[in-house]
KOLKOLLUM-695054 format. One record per residue (C-alpha): x, y, z. Coordinates in steps of 0.02 Angstrom, whole numbers, always signed. Layout:
BEGIN
<rec><east>X</east><north>Y</north><up>Z</up></rec>
...
REM end
This chain:
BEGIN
<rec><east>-369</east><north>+1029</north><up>+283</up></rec>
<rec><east>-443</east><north>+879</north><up>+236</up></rec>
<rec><east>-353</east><north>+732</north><up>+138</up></rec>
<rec><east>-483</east><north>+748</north><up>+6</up></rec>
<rec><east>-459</east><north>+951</north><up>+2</up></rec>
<rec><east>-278</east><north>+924</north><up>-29</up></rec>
<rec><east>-294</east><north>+800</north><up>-182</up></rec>
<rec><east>-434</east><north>+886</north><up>-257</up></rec>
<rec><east>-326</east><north>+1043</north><up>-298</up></rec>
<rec><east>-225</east><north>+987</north><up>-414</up></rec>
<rec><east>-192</east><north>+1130</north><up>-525</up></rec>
<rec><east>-24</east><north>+1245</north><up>-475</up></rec>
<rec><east>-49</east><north>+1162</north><up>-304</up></rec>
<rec><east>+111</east><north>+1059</north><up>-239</up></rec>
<rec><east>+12</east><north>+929</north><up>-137</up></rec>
<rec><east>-84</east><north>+901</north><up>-332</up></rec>
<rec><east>+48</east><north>+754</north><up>-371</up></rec>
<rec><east>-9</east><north>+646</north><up>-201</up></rec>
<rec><east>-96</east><north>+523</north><up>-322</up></rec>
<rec><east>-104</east><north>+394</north><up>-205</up></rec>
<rec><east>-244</east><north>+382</north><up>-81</up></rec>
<rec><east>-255</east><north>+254</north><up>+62</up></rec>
<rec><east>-404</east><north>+211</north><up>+163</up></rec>
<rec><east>-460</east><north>+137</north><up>+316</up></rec>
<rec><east>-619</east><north>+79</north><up>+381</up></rec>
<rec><east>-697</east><north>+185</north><up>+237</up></rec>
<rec><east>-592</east><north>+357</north><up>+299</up></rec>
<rec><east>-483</east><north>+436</north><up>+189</up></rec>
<rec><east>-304</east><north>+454</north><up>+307</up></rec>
<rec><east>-171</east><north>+475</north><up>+185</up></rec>
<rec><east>-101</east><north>+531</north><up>+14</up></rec>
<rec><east>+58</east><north>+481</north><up>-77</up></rec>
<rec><east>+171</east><north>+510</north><up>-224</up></rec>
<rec><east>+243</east><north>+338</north><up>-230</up></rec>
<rec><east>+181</east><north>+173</north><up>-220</up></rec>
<rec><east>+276</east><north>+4</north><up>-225</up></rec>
<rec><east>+256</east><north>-181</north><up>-202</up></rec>
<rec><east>+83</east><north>-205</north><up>-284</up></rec>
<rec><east>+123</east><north>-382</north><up>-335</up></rec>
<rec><east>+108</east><north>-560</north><up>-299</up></rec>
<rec><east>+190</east><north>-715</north><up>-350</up></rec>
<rec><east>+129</east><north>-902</north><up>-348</up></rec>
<rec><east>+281</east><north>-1049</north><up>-324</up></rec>
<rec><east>+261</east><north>-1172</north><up>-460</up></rec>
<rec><east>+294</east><north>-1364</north><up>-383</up></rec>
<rec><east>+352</east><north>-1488</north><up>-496</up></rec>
<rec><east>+249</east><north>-1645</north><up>-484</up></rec>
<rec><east>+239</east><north>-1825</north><up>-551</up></rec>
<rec><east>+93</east><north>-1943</north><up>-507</up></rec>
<rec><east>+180</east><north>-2112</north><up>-449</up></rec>
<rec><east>+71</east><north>-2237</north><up>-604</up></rec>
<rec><east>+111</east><north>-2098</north><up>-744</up></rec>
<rec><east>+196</east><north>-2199</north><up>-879</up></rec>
<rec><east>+281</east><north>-2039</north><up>-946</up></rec>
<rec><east>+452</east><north>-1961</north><up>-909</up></rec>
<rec><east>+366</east><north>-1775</north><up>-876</up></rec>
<rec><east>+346</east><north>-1680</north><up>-709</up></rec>
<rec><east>+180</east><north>-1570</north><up>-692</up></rec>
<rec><east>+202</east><north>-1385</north><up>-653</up></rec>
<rec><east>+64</east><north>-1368</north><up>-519</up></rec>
<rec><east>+28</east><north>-1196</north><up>-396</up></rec>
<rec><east>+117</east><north>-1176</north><up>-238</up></rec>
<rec><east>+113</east><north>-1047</north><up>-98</up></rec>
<rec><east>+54</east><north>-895</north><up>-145</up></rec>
<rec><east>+154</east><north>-754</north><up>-74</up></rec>
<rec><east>+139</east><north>-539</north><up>-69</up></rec>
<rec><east>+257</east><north>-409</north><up>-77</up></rec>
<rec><east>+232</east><north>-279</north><up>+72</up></rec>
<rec><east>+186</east><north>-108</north><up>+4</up></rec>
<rec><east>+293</east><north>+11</north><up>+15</up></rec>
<rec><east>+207</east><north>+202</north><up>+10</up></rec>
<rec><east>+319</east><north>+360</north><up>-6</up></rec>
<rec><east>+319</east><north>+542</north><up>-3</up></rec>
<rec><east>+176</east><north>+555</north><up>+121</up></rec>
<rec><east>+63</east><north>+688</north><up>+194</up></rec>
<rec><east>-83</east><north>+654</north><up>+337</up></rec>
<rec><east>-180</east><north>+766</north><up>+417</up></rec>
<rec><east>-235</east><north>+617</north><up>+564</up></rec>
<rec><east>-148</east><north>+527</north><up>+696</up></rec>
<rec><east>-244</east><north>+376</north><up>+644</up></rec>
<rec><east>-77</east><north>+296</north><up>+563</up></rec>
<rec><east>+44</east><north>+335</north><up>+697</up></rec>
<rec><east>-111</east><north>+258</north><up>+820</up></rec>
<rec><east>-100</east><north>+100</north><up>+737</up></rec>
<rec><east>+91</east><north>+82</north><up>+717</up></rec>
<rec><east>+95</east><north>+112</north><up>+907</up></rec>
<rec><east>-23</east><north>-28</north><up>+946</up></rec>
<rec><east>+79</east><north>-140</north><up>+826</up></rec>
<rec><east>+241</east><north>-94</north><up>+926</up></rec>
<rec><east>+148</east><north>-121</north><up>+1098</up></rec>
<rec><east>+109</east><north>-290</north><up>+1046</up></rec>
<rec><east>-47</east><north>-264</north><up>+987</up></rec>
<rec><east>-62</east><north>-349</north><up>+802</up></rec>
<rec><east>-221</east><north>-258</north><up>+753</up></rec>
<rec><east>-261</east><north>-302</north><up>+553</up></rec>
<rec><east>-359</east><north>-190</north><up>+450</up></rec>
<rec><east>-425</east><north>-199</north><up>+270</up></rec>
<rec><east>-360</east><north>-45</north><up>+175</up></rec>
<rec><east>-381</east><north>+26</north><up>+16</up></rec>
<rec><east>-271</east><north>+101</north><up>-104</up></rec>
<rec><east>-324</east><north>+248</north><up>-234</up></rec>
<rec><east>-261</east><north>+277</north><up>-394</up></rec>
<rec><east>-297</east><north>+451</north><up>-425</up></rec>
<rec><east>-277</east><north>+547</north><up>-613</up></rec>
<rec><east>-218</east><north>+735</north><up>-605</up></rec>
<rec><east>-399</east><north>+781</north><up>-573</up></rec>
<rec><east>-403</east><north>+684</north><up>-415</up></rec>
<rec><east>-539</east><north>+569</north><up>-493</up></rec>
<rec><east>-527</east><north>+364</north><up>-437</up></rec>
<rec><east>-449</east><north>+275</north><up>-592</up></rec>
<rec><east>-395</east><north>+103</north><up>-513</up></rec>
<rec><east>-395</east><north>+25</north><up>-323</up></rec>
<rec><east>-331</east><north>-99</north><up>-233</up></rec>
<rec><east>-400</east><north>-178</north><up>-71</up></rec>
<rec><east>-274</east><north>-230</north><up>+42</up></rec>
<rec><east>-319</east><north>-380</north><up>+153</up></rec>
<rec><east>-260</east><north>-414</north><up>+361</up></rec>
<rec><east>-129</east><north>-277</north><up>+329</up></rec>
<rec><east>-24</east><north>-197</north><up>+477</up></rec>
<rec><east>+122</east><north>-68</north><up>+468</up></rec>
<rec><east>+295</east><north>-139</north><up>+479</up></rec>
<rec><east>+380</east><north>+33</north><up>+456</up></rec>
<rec><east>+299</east><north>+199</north><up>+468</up></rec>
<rec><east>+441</east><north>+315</north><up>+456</up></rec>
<rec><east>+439</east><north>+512</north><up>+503</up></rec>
<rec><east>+462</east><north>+657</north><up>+392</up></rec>
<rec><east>+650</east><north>+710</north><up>+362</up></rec>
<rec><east>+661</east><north>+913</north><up>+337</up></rec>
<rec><east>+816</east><north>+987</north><up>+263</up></rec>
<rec><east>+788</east><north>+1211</north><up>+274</up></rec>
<rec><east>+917</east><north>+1215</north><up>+122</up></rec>
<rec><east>+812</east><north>+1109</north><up>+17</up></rec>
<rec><east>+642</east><north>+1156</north><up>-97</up></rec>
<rec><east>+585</east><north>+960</north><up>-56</up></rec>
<rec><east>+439</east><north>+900</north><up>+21</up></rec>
<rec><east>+464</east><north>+790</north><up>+178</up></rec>
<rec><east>+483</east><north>+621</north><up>+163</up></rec>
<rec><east>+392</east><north>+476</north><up>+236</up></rec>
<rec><east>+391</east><north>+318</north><up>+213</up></rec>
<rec><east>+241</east><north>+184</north><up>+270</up></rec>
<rec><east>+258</east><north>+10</north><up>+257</up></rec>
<rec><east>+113</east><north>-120</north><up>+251</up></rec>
<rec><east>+130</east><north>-311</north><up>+250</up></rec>
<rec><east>-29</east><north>-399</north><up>+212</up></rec>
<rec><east>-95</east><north>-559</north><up>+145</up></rec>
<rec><east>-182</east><north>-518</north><up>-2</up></rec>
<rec><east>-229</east><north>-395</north><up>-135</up></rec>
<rec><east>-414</east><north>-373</north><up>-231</up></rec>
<rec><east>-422</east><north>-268</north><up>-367</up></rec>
<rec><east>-545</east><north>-153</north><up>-420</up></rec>
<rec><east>-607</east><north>-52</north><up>-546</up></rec>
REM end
């Protein structure tokens, strides 16, 4: 079943709440419930040009850093993920854009996010418990260096 089979039944379907779509190199790999970390944050330096007369420091932009993303509650139906985490942990730092879907309970595209030079720092399996009605859990973790916004 294909990722785009399992969030387009949304009705009475259990997979219908994986509102989260990632993306890469244009093919659709994974769906989530959660998403985290889509933020960034600019240091503001204090500043004070040596000939101004005045007694004031100048707020002026720093580094720019980014949160790493934090995606939970997976499902996948390609190895392309666990490919890329195993090049990453063989030495091989391979960077890809990605993009992240903001699906509505119809499965249309309401918001996404392009995720630039990313790479998985964490790509954790699924946990099963036979006692408990959950879904298994996994957790994928992207650091990156910048997000674009879109739509």
């Amino acid at each position: 079943m294909a990722i785009d089979d399992i969030t387009a039944t949304r009705q009475g379907d259990p997979f219908g709440r994986y509102n989260f779509k990632l993306s890469v190199d244009d093919r659709d790999v994974a769906a989530f419930k959660q998403c985290t970390g889509l933020d960034t944050s600019t240091a503001a330096s204090e500043y004070r040009e040596g000939s101004d007369s005045s007694l004031t420091q100048d707020a002026v932009p720093g580094l720019t850093t980014f949160s790493s993303i934090s995606l939970k509650d997976g499902i996948t139906n390609s190895a392309a993920l666990s490919a890329w985490r195993q090049q990453i942990m063989n030495g091989d730092i391979t960077r890809q854009d990605v993009t992240l879907t903001l699906q509505d309970s119809s499965g249309q595209a309401k918001r996404s996010w392009t995720l630039k030079n990313c790479w998985p720092t964490n790509l954790s399996g699924p946990s099963f418990d036979a006692a408990s009605a959950t879904t298994a859990i996994d957790e994928l973790e992207l650091a990156h260096q910048g997000i674009e916004a879109a739509q």
